[in-house]
C-alpha positions in Angstrom: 46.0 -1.7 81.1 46.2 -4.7 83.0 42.5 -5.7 83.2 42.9 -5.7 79.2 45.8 -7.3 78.9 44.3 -10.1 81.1 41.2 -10.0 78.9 42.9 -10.4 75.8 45.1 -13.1 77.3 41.5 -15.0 78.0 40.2 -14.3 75.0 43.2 -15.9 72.8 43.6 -18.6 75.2 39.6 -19.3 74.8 40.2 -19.0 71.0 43.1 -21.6 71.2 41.1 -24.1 73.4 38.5 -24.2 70.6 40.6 -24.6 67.9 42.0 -27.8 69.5 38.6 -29.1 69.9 37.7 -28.1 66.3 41.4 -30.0 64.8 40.4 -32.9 67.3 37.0 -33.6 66.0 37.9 -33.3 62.3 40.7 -35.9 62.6 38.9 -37.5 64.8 35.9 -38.1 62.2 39.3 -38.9 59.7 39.8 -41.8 61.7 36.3 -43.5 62.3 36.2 -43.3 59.1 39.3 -44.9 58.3 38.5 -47.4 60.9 34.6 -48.3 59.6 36.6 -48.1 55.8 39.2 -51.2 57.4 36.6 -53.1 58.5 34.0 -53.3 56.1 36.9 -54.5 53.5 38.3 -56.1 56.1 34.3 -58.3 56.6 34.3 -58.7 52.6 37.1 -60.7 51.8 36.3 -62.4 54.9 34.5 -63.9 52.8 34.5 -65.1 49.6 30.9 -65.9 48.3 29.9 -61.7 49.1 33.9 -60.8 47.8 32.7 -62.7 44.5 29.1 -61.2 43.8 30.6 -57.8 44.5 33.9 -58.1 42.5 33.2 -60.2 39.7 29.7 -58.6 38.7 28.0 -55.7 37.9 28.1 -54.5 41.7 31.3 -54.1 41.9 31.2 -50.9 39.2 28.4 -49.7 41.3 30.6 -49.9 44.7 33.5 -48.2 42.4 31.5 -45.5 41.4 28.8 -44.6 44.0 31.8 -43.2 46.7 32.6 -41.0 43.9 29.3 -39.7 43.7 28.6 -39.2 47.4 32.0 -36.7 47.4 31.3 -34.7 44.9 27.3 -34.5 46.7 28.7 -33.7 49.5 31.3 -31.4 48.8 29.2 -29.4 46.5 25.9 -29.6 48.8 27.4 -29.0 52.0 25.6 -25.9 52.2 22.4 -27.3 51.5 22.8 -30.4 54.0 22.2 -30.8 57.9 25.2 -31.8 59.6 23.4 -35.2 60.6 22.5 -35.9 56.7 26.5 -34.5 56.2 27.5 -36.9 58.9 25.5 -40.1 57.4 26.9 -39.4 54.1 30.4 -39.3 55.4 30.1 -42.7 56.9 28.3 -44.6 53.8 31.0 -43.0 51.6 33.7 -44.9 54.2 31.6 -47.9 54.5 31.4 -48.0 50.8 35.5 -47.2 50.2 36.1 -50.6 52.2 34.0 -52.7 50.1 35.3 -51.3 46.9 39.3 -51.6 48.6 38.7 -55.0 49.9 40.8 -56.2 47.4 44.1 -55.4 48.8 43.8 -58.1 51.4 43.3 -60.3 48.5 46.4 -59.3 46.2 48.8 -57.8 49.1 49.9 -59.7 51.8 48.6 -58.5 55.0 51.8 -57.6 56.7 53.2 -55.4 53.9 49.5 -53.8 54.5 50.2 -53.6 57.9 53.9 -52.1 56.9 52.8 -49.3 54.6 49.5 -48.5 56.6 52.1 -47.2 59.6 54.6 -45.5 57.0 51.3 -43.5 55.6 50.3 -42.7 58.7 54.0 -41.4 59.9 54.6 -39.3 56.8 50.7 -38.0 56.9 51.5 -36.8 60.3 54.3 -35.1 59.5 52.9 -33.1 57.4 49.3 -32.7 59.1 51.7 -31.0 61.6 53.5 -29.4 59.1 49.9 -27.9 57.8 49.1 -26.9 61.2 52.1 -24.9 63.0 53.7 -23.4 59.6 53.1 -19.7 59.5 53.4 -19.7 55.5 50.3 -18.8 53.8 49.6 -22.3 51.7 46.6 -20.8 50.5 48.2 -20.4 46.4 49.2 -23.4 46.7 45.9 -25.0 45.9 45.6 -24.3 42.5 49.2 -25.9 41.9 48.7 -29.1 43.6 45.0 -29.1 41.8 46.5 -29.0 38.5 48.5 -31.7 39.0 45.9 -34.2 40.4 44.3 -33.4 37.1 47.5 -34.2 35.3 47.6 -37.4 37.1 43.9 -38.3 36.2 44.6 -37.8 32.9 47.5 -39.7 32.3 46.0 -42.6 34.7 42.9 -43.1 32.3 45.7 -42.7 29.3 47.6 -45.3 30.7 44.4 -47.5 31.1 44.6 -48.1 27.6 48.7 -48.3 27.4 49.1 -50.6 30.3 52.7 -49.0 30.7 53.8 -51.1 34.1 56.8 -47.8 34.1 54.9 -45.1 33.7 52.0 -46.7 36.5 55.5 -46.4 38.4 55.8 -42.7 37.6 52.0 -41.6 38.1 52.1 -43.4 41.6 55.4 -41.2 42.7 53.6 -38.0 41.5 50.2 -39.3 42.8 52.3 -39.6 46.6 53.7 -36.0 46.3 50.6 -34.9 45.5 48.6 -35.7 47.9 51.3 -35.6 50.7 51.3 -31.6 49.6 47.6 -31.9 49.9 47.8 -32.8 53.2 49.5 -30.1 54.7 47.3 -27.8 52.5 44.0 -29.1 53.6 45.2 -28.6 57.2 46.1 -25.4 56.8 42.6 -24.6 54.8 40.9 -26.3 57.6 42.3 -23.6 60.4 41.6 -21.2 57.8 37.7 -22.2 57.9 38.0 -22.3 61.7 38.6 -18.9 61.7 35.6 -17.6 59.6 33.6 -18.9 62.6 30.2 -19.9 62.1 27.6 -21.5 64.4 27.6 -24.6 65.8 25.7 -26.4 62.8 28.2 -24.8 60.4 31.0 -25.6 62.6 29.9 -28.9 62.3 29.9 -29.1 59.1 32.7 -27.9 58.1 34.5 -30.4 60.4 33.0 -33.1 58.4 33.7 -31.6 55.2 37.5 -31.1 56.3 37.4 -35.0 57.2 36.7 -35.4 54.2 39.1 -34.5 52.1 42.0 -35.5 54.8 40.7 -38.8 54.7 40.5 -38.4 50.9 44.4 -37.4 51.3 45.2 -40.2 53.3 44.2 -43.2 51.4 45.4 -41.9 48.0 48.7 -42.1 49.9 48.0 -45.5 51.0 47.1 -47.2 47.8 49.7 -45.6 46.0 52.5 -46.2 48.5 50.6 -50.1 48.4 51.3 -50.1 44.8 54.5 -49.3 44.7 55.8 -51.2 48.0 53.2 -53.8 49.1 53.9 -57.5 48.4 51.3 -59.2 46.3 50.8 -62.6 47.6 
């Protein structure tokens, strides 16, 4: 009884040694990319002749859209992709996010960016951890919080049209409930694909893919939270 008490022991503690490695890879893919996204916007406005030709021409709906495509590529051809060709796409969707955000280092000041970077990052841990130790299935509550990123789609193109400075204000609380909810789902999906196990190509992959949408998680937060408490210069 001992011996496989002792074995089971090992095998749990083997189990929750690799799970650590798995959660430290995917946020640790979350913030290169965060990191490359930072720079590159960071090296356009820098300056102003490229900030120009890519925001005041046609590019600049190419850099707007493009990102868009590359998710919805790669979330829906993960099966299909390497993990290097995964990997790649991950970092030109990044690269590609900071040339189409390096605007808010032209309209916010860079200390209120500096300011509402370390509250996103504060209340995204929170509930990263919240995601991770909870023992409350959050599975069911995908389909809730899906609905209402619809919602909020909707109403955001709607208010294209309405230019409705109040209800911008409204759509940006929702938008940073949403996706703080998100967050502490797409943690708790990630364990959750952790445990369906896979090979190490798979593994892989599925790391990147749960990058992904955590980074996805995080800068919604951030440019909403920038909307609503950054100081435009």
């Amino acid at each position: 009884m001992d011996i496989i008490n002792a074995r089971s022991h090992g095998a749990k503690v083997q189990h929750d040694v690799g799970l650590r490695a798995y959660m430290v890879k995917v946020f640790l893919y979350m913030a290169l990319g965060l990191l490359l996204t930072g720079v590159t916007a960071f090296a356009v406005v820098s300056s102003p002749e490229l900030f120009a030709k890519i925001h005041y021409s046609g590019l600049g709906t190419f850099v707007m859209i493009a990102p868009i495509g590359i998710v919805l590529f790669l979330s829906f051809g993960i099966q299909r992709l390497s993990a290097s060709t995964a990997q790649i796409l991950f970092w030109t969707y990044s690269g590609l996010l900071g040339v189409s955000l390096s605007y808010i280092f032209a309209l916010y000041t860079g200390s209120s960016i500096a300011r509402i970077f370390f509250s996103t990052s504060g209340l995204f841990g929170l509930m990263a951890f919240y995601g991770h130790t909870t023992r409350k299935d959050l599975t069911n509550f995908g389909s809730f919080l899906f609905m209402g990123l619809v919602g909020i789609m909707i109403a955001s193109l709607i208010n294209i049209f309405m230019k409705s400075s109040a209800t911008h204000f409204v759509i940006s609380i929702l938008a940073v409930i949403m996706f703080t909810g998100l967050t502490a789902y797409d943690v708790h999906m990630i364990r959750r694909m952790y445990y369906e196990g896979g090979d190490s190509e798979v593994m892989h992959k599925k790391a990147i893919l749960g990058a992904l949408n955590l980074y996805m998680d995080f800068i919604n937060i951030f440019i909403r939270l920038l909307h609503l408490f950054g100081d435009r210069k």
